[in-house]
Residue frames as qw, qx, qy, qz and C-alpha x, y, z in Angstrom:
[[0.263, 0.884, 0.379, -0.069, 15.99, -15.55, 23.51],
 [0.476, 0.340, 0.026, 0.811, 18.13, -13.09, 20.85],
 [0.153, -0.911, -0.216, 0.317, 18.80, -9.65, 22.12],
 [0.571, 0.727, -0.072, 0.375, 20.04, -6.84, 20.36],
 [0.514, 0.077, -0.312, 0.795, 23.20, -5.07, 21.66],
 [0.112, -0.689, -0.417, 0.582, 22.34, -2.41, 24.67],
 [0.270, -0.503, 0.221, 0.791, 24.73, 0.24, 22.83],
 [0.163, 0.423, 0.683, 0.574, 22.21, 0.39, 19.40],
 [0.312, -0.023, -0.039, -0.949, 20.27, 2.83, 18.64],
 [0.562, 0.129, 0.565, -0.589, 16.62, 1.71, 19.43],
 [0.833, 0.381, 0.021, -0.401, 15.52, 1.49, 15.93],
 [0.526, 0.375, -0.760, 0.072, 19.03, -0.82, 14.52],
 [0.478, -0.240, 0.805, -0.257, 18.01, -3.25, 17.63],
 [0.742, 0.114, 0.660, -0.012, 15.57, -5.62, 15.27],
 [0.796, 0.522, -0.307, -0.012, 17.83, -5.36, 12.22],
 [0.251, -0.619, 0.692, -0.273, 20.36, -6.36, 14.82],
 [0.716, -0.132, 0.642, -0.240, 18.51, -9.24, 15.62],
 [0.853, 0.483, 0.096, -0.171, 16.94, -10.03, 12.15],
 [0.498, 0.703, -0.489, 0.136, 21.06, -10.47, 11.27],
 [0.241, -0.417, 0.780, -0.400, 22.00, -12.38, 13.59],
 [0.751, 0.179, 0.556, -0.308, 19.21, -14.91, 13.37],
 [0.595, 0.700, -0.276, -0.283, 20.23, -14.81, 9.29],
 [0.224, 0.726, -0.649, 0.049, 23.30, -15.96, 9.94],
 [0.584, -0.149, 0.740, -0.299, 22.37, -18.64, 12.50],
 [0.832, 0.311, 0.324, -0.325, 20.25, -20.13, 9.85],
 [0.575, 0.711, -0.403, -0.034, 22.70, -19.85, 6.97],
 [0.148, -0.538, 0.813, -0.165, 25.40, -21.61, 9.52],
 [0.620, -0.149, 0.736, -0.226, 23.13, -24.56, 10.10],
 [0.781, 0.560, 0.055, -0.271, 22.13, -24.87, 6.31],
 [0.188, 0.703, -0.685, 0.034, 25.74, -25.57, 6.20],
 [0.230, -0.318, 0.913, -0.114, 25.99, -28.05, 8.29],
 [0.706, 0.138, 0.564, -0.406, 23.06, -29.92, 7.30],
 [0.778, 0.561, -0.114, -0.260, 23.99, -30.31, 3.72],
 [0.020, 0.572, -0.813, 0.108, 27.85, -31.12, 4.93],
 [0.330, -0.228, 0.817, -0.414, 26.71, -33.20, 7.28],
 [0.836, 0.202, 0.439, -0.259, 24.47, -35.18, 4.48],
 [0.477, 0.697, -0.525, -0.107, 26.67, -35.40, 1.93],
 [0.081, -0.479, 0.833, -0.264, 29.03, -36.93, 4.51],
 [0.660, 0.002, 0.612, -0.436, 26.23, -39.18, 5.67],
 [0.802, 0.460, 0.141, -0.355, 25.08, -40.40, 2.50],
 [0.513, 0.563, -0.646, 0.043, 28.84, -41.46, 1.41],
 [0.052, -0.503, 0.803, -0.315, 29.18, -43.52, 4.14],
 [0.667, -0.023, 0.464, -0.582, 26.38, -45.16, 3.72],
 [0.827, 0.494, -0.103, -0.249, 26.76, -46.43, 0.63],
 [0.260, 0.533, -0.794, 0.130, 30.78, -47.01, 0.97],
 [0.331, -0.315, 0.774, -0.438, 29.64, -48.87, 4.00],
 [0.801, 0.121, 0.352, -0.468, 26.79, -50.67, 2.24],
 [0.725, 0.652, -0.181, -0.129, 28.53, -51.69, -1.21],
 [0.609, -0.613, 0.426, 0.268, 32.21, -51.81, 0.92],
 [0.750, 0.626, 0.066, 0.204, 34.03, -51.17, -2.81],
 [0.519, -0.283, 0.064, 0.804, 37.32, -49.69, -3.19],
 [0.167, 0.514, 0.354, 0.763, 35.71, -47.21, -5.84],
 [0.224, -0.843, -0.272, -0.407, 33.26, -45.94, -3.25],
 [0.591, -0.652, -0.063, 0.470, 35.46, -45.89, 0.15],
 [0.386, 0.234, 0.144, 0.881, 37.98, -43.48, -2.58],
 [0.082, -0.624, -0.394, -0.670, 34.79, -41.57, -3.42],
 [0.721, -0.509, -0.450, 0.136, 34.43, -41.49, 0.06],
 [0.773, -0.353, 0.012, 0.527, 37.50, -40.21, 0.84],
 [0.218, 0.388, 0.470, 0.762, 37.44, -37.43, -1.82],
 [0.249, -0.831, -0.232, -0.440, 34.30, -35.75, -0.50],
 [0.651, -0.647, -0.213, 0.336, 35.95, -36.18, 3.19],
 [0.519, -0.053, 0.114, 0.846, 38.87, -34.21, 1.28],
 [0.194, 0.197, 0.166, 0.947, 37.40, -31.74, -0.29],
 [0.318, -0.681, -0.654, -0.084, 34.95, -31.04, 2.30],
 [0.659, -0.470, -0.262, 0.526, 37.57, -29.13, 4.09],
 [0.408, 0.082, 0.255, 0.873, 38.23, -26.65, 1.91],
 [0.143, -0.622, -0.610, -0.469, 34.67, -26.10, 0.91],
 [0.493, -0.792, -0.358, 0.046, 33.47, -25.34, 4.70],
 [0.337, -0.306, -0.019, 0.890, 37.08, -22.86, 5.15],
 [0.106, 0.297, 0.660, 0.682, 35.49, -21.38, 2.29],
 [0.317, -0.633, -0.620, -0.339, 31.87, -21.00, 3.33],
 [0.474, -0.581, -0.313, 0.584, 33.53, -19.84, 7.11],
 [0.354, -0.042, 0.179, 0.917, 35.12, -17.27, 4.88],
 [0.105, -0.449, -0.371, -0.806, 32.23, -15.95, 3.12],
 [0.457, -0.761, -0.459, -0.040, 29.80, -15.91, 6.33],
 [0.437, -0.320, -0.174, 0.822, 32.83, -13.93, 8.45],
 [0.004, 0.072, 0.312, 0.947, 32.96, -11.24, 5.36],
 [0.351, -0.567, -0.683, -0.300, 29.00, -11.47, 5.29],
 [0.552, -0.697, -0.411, 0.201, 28.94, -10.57, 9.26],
 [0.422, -0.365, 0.044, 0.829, 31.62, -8.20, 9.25],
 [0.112, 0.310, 0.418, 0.847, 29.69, -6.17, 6.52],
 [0.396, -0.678, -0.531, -0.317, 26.60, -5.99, 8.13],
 [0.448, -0.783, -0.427, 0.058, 27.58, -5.33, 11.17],
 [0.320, -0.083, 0.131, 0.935, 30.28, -2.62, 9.97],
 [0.175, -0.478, -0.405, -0.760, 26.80, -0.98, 8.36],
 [0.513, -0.638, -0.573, -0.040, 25.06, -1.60, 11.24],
 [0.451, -0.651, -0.240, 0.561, 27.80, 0.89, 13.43],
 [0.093, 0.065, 0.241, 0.964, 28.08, 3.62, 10.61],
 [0.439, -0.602, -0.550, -0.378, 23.90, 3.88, 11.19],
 [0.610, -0.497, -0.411, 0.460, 24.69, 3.53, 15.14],
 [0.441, -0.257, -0.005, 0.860, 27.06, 6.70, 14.81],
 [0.027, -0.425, -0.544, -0.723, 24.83, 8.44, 12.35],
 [0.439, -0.761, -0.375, -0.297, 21.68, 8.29, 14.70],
 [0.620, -0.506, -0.356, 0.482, 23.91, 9.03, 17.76],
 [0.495, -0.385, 0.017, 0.779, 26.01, 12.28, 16.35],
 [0.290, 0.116, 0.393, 0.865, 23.84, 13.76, 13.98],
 [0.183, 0.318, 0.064, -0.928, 21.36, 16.41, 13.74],
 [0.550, 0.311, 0.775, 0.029, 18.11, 14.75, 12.69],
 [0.104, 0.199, -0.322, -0.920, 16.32, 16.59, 9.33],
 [0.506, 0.422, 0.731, -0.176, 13.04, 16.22, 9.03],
 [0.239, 0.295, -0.651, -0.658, 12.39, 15.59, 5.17],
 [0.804, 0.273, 0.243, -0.468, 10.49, 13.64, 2.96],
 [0.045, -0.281, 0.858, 0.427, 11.78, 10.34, 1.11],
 [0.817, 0.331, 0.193, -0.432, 9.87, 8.66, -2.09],
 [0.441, -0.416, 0.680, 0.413, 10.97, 5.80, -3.61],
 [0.431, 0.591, -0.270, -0.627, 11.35, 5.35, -7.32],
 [0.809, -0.028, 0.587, -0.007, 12.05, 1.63, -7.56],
 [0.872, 0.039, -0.425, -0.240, 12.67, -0.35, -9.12],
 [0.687, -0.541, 0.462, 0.145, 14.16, -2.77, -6.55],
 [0.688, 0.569, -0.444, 0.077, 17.62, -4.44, -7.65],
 [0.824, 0.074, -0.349, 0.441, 20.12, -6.14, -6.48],
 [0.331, 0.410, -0.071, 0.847, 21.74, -3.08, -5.64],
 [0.053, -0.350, -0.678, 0.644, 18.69, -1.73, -3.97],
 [0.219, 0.761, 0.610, 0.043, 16.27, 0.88, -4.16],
 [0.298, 0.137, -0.063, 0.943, 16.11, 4.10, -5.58],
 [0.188, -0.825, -0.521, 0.110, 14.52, 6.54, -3.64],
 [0.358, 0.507, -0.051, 0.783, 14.85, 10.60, -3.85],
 [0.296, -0.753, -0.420, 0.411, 14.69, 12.27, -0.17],
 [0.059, 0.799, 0.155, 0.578, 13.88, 15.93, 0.01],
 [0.549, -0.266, -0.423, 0.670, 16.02, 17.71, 2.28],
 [0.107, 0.942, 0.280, 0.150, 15.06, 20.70, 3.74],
 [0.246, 0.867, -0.241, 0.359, 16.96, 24.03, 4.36],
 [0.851, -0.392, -0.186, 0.295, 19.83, 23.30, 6.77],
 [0.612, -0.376, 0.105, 0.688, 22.09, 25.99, 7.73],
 [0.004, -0.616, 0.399, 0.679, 23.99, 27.70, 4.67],
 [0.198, -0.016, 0.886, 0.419, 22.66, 24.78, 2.66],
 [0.391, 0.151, -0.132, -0.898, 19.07, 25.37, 0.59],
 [0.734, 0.260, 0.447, -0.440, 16.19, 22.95, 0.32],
 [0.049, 0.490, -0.772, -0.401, 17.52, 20.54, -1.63],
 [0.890, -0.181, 0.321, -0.268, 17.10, 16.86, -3.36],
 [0.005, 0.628, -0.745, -0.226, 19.39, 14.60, -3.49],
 [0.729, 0.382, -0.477, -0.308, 19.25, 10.78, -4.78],
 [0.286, -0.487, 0.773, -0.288, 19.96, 7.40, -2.52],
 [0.658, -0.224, -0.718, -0.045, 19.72, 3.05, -2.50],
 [0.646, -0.536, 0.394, -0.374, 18.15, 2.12, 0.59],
 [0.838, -0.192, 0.510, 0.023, 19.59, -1.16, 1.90],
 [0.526, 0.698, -0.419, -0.246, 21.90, -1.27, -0.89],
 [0.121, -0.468, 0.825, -0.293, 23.68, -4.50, 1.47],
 [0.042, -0.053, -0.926, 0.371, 20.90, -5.85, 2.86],
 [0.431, -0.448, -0.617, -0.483, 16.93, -6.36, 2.95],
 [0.129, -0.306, -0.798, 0.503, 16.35, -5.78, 6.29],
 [0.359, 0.554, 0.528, -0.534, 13.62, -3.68, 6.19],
 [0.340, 0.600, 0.631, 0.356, 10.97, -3.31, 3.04],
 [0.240, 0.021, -0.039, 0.970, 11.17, 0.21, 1.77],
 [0.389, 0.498, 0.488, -0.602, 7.79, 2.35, 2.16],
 [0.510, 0.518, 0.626, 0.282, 5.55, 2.38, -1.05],
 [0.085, 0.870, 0.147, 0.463, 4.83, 5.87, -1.42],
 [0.253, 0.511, -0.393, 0.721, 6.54, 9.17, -0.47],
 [0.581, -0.712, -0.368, 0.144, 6.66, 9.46, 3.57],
 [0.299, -0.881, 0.226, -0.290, 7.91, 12.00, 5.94],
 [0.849, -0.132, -0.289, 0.423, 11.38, 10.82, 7.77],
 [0.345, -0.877, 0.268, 0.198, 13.77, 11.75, 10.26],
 [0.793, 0.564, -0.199, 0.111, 16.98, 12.16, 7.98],
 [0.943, -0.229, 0.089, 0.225, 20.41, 11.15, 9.02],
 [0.828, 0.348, 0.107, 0.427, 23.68, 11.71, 7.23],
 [0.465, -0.563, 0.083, 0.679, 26.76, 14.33, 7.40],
 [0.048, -0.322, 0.311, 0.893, 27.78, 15.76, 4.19],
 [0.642, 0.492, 0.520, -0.276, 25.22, 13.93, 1.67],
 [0.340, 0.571, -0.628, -0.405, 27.59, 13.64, -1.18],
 [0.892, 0.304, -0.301, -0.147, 27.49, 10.65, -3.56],
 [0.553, 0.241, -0.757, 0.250, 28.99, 7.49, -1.31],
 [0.087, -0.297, 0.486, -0.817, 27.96, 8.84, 1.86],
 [0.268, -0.241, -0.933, -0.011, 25.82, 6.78, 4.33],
 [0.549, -0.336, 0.014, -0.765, 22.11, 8.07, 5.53],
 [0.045, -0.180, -0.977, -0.107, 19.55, 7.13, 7.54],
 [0.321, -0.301, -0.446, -0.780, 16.11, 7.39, 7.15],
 [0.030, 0.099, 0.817, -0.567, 14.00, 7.45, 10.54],
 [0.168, -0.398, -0.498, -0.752, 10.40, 6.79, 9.82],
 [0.434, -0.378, -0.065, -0.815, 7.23, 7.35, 11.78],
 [0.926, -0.255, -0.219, -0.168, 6.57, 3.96, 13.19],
 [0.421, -0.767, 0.483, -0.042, 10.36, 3.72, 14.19],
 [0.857, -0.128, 0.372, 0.332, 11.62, 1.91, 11.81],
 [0.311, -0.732, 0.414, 0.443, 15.13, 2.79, 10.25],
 [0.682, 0.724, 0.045, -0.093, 15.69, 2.84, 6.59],
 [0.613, -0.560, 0.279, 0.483, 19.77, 2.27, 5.70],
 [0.670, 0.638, 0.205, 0.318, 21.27, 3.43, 2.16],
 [0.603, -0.140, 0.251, 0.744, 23.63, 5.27, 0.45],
 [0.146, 0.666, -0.038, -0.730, 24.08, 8.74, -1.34],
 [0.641, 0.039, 0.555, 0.528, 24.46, 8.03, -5.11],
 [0.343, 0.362, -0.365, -0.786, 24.30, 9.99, -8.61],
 [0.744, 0.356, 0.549, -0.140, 21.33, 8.63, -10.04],
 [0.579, 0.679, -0.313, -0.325, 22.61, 9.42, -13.52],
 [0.308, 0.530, -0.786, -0.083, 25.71, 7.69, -13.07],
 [0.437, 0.081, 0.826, -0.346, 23.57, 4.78, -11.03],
 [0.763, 0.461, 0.286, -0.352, 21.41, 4.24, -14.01],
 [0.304, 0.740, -0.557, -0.225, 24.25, 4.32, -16.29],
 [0.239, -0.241, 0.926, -0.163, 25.92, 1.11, -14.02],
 [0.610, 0.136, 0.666, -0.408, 22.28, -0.49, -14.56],
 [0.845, 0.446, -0.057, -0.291, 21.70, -0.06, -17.94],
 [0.384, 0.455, -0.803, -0.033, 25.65, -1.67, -18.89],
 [0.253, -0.295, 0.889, -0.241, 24.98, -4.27, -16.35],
 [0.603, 0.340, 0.507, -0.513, 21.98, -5.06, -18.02],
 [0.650, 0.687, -0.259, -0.195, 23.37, -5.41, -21.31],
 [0.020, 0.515, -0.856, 0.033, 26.38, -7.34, -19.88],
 [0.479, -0.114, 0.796, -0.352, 23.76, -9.84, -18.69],
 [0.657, 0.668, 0.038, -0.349, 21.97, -9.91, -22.14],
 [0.584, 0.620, -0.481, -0.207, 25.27, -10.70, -23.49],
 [0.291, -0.300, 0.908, 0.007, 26.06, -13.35, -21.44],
 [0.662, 0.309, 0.490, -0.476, 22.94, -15.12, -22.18],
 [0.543, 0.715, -0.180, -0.402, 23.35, -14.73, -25.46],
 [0.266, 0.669, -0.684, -0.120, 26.44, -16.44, -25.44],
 [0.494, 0.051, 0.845, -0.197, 25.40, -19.69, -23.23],
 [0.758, 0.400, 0.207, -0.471, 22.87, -19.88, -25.51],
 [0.575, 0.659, -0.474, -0.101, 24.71, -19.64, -29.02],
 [0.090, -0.388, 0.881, -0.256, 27.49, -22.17, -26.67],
 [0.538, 0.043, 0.769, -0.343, 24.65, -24.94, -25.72],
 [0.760, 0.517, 0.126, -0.374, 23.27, -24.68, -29.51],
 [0.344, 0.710, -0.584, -0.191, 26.79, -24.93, -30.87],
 [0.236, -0.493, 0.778, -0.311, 27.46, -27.70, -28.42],
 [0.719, 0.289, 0.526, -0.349, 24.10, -29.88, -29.15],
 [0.724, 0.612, -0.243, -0.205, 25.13, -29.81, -33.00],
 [0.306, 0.440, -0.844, 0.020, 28.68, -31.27, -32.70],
 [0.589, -0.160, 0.726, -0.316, 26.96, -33.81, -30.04],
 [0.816, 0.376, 0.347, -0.270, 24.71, -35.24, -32.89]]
């Protein structure tokens, strides 16, 4: 049975887990596709016994090796992100001063994440503010709320880069970033026009291509 770490905060115990169980799955989806590939050349070398296929053979066995350093590589970086977010949250809920506010998100989802705009209240020398954040800008672990809710708020300075979190009512833990939503829409619309022009260009490439075929 998975357990989270003791040393989490309660609510980062089942995105602990839910990451951890990710990763399991993603490891074995590796191996099962390695590990047919492999199978399925050897069957055939072994059934056909050619010199073409025992090469072919010998090829995937080569460049299997790279592939799966490769895949190690990205799953490390993968785990090491997550569970670098996962102890800037940890430290967050441990050392900070909760704020009880109100966060509403504005979606769309994206890659990127959501945007959502929490309403901080007065704090100190600071005034009743709002500022602008992706939740889970990393990671899906938890679905953001539909409509605006009450939260316990997180976070240290709340400048643009700066990690929150968002404690809600039920006890689950919201993760995201500060951002400027101007300059965040900005990024979306060019990236959205970059993707428009790729398109554009496969296209105009696969039509150009289909004419010289004929």
């Amino acid at each position: 049975m998975t357990t989270a770490p003791v040393f989490l905060h309660a609510s980062l115990h089942a995105l602990a887990v839910t990451h951890r169980r990710r990763l399991r799955l993603l490891r074995l989806l590796l191996f099962i596709v390695m590990a047919s590939a492999l199978i399925g050349e050897m069957s055939t070398a072994l059934s056909y016994r050619s010199a073409g296929n025992l090469l072919l053979l010998g090829l995937v066995a080569l460049l299997m090796l790279p592939t799966v350093v490769m895949m190690g590589g990205l799953l490390w970086y993968l785990d090491h992100v997550l569970s670098k977010a996962l102890d800037g949250a940890n430290a967050l809920l441990q050392s900070c001063t909760p704020l009880t506010g109100r966060l509403k998100p504005l979606g769309p989802e994206s890659r990127a994440g959501t945007l959502a705009e929490l309403h901080l209240p007065a704090d100190g020398n600071a005034p009743a503010r709002s500022i602008y954040g992706l939740i889970n800008p990393s990671f899906r672990w938890n679905a953001p709320p539909r409509h605006e809710v009450e939260v316990q708020l997180y976070g240290r300075d709340w400048m643009p880069g700066s990690d929150w979190v968002a404690l809600q009512a039920d006890g689950v833990s919201l993760l995201g970033k500060v951002v400027d939503r101007t300059a965040y829409e900005r990024r979306q619309r060019i990236l959205r026009i970059l993707i428009l022009v790729l398109l554009c260009v496969v296209l105009v490439a696969a039509l150009v291509f289909g004419k010289a075929g004929h």
